[in-house]
N, CA, C and O atoms as a GROMACS GRO file, in nm:
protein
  260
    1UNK      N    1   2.674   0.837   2.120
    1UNK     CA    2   2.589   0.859   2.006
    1UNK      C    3   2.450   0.800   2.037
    1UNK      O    4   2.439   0.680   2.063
    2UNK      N    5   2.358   0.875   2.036
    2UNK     CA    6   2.210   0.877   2.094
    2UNK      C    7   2.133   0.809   1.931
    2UNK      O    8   2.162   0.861   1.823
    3UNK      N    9   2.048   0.705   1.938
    3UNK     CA   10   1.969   0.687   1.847
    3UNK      C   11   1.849   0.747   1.844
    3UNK      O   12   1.796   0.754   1.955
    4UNK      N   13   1.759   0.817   1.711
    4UNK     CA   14   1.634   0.839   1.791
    4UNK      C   15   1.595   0.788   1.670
    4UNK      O   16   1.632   0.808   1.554
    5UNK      N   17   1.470   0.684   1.746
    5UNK     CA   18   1.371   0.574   1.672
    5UNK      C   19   1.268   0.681   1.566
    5UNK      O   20   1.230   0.643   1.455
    6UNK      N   21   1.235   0.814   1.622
    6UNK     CA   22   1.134   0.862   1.558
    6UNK      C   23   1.189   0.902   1.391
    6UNK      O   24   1.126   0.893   1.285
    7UNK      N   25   1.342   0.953   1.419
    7UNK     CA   26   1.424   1.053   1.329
    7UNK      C   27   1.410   0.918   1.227
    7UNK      O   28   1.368   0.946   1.114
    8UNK      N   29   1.443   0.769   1.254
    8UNK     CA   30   1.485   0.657   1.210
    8UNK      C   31   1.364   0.587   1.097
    8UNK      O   32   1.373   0.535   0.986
    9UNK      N   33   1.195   0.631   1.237
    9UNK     CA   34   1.084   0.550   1.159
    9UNK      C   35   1.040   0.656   1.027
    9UNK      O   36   0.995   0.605   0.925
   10UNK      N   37   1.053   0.779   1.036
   10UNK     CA   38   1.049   0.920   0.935
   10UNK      C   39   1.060   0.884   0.823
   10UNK      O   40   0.974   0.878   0.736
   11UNK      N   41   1.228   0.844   0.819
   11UNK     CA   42   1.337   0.817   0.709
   11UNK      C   43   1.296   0.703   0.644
   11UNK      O   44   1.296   0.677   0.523
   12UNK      N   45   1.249   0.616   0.767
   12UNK     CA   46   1.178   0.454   0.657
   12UNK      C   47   1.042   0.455   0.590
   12UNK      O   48   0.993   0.375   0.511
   13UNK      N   49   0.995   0.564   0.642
   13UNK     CA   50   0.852   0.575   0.588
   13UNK      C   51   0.895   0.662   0.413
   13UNK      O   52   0.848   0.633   0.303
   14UNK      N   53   1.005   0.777   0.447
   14UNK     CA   54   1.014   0.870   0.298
   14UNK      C   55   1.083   0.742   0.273
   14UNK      O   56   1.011   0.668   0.340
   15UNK      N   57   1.141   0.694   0.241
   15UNK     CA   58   1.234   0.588   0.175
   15UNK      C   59   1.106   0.515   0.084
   15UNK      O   60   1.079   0.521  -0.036
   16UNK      N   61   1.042   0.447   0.196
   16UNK     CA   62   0.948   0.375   0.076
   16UNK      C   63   0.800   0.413  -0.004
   16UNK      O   64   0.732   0.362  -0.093
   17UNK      N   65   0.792   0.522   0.078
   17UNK     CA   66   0.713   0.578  -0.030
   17UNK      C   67   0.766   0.684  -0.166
   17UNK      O   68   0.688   0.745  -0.239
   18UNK      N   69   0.878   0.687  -0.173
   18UNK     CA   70   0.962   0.732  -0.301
   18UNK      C   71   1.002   0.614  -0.348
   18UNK      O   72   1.068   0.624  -0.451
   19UNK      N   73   0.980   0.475  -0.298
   19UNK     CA   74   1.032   0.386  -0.430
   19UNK      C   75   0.880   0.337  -0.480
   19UNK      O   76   0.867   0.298  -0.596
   20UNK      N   77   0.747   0.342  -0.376
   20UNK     CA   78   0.668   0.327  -0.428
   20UNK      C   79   0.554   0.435  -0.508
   20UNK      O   80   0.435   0.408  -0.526
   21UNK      N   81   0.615   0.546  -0.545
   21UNK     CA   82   0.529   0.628  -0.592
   21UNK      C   83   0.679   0.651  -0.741
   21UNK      O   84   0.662   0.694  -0.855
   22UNK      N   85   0.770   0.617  -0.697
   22UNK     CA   86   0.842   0.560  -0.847
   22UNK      C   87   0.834   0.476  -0.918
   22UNK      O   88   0.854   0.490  -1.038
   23UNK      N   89   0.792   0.339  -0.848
   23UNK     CA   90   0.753   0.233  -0.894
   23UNK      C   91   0.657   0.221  -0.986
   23UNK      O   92   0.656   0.142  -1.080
   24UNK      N   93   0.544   0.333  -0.946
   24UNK     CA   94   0.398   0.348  -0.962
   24UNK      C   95   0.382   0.433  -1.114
   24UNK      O   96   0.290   0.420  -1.195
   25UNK      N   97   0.482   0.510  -1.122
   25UNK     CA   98   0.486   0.660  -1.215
   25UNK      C   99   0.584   0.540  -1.321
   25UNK      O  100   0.553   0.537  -1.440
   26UNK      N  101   0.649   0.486  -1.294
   26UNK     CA  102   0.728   0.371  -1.365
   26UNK      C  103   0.664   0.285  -1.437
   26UNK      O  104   0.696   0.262  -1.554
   27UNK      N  105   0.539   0.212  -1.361
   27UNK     CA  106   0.499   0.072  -1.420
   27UNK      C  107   0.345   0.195  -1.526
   27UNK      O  108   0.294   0.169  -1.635
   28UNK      N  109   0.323   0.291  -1.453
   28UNK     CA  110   0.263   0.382  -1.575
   28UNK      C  111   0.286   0.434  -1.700
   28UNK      O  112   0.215   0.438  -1.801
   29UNK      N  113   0.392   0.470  -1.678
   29UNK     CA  114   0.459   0.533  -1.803
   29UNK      C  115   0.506   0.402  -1.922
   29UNK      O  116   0.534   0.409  -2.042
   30UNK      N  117   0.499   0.284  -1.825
   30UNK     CA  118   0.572   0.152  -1.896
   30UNK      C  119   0.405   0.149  -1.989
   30UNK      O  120   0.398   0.144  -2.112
   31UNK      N  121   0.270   0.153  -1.884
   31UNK     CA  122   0.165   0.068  -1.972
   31UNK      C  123   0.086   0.175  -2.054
   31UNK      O  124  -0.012   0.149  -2.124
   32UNK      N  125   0.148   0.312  -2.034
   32UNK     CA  126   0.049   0.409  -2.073
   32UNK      C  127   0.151   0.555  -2.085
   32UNK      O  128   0.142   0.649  -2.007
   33UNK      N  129   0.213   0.549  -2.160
   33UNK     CA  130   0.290   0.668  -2.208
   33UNK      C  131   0.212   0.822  -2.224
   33UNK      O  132   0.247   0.924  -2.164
   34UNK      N  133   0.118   0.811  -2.303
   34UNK     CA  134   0.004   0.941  -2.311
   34UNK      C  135  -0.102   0.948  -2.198
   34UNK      O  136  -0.201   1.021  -2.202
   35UNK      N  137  -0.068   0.854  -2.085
   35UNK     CA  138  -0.168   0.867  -1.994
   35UNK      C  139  -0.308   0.864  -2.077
   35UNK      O  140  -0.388   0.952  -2.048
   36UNK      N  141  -0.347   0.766  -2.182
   36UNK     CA  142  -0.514   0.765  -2.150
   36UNK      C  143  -0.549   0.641  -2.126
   36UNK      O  144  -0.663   0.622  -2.169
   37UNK      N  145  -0.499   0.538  -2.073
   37UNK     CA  146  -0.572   0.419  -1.979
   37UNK      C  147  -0.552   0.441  -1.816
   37UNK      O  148  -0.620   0.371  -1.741
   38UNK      N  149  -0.448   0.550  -1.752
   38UNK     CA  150  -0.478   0.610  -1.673
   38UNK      C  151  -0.628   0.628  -1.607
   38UNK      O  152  -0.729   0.690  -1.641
   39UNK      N  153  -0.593   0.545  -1.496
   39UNK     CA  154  -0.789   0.523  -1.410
   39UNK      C  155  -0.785   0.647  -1.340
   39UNK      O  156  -0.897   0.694  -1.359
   40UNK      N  157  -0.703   0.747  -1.251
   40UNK     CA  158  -0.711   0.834  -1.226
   40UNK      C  159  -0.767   0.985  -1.277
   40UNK      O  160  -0.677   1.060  -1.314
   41UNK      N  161  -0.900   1.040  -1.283
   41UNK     CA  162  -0.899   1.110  -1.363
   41UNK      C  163  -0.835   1.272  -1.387
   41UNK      O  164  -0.810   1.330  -1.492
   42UNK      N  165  -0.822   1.313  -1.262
   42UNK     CA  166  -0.707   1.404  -1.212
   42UNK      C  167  -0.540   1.401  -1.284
   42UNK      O  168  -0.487   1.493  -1.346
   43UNK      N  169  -0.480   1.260  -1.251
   43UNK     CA  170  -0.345   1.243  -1.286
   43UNK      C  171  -0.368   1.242  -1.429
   43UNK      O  172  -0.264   1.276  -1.485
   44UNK      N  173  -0.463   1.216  -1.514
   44UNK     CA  174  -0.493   1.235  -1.644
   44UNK      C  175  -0.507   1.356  -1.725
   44UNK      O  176  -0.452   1.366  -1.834
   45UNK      N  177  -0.589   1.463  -1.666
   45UNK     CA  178  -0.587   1.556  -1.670
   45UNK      C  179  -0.468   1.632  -1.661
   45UNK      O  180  -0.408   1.673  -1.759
   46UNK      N  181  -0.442   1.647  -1.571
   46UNK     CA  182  -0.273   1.734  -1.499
   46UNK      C  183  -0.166   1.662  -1.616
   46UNK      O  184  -0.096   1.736  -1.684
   47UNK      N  185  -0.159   1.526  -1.631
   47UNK     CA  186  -0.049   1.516  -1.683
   47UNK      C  187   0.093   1.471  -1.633
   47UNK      O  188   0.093   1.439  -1.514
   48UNK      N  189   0.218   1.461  -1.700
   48UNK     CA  190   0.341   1.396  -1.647
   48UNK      C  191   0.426   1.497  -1.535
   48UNK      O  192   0.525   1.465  -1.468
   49UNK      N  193   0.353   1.630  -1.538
   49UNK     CA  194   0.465   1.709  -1.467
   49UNK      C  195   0.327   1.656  -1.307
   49UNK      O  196   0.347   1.616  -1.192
   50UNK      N  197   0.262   1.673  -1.348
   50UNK     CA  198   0.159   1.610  -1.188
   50UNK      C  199   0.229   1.536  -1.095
   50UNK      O  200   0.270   1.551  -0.979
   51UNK      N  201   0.232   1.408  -1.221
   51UNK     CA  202   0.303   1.274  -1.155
   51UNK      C  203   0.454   1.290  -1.100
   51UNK      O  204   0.520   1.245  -1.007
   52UNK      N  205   0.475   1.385  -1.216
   52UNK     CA  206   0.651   1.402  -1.118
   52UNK      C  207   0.683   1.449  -0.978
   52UNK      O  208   0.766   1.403  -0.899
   53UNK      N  209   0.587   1.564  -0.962
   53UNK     CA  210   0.511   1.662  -0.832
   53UNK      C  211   0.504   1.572  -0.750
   53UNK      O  212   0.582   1.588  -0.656
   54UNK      N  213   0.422   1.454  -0.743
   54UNK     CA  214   0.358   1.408  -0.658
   54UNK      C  215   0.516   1.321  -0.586
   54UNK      O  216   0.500   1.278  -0.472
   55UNK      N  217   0.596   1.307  -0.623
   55UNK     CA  218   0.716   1.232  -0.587
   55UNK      C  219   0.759   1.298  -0.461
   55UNK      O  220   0.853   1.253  -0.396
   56UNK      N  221   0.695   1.400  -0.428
   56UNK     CA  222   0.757   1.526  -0.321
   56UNK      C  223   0.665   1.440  -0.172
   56UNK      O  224   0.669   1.472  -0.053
   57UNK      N  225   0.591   1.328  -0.237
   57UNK     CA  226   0.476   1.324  -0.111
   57UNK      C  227   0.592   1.250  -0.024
   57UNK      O  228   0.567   1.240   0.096
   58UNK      N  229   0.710   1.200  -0.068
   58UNK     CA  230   0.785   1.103   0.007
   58UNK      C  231   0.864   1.222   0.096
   58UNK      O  232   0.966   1.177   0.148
   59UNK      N  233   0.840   1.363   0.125
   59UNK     CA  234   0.869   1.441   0.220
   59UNK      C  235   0.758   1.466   0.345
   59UNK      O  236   0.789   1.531   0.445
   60UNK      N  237   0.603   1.394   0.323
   60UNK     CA  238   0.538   1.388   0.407
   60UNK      C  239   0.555   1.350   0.560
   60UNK      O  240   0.523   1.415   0.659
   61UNK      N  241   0.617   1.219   0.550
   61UNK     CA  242   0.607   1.176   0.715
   61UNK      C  243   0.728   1.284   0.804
   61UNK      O  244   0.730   1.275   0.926
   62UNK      N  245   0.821   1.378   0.735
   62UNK     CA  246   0.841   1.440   0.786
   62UNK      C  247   0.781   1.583   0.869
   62UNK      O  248   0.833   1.656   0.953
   63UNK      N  249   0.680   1.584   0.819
   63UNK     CA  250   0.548   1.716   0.831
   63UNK      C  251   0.451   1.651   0.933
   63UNK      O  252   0.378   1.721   1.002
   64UNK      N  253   0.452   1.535   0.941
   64UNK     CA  254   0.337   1.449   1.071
   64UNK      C  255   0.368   1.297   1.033
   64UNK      O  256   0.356   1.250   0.920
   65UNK      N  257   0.405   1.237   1.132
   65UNK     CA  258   0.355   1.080   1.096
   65UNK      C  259   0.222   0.991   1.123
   65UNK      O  260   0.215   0.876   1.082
   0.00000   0.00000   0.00000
């Protein structure tokens, strides 16, 4: 059974950027339910289905690291 470090560093990179872009959509929704103290003015605009969207970025380091 062959390890490969790259398949390994991928997986640790989506791992924590899905707990930190949950974390993030989390501690938001905790201080700002209607999104208007939201500093972003984009994620303000767009709204909660945006923020949910954006949870997909933790498929990035598979597309390039």
């Amino acid at each position: 059974m062959s390890v490969n470090p790259l398949r390994d560093f991928r997986l640790m990179l989506c791992v924590l950027l899905l707990i930190s872009r949950l974390g993030d959509i989390g501690s938001t929704y905790l201080i700002t339910p209607k999104l208007k103290l939201e500093a972003n003015p984009i994620a303000r605009k767009l709204g909660w289905p945006f923020a949910l969207l954006t949870i997909a970025l933790c498929l990035l380091p598979y597309l390039s690291t």
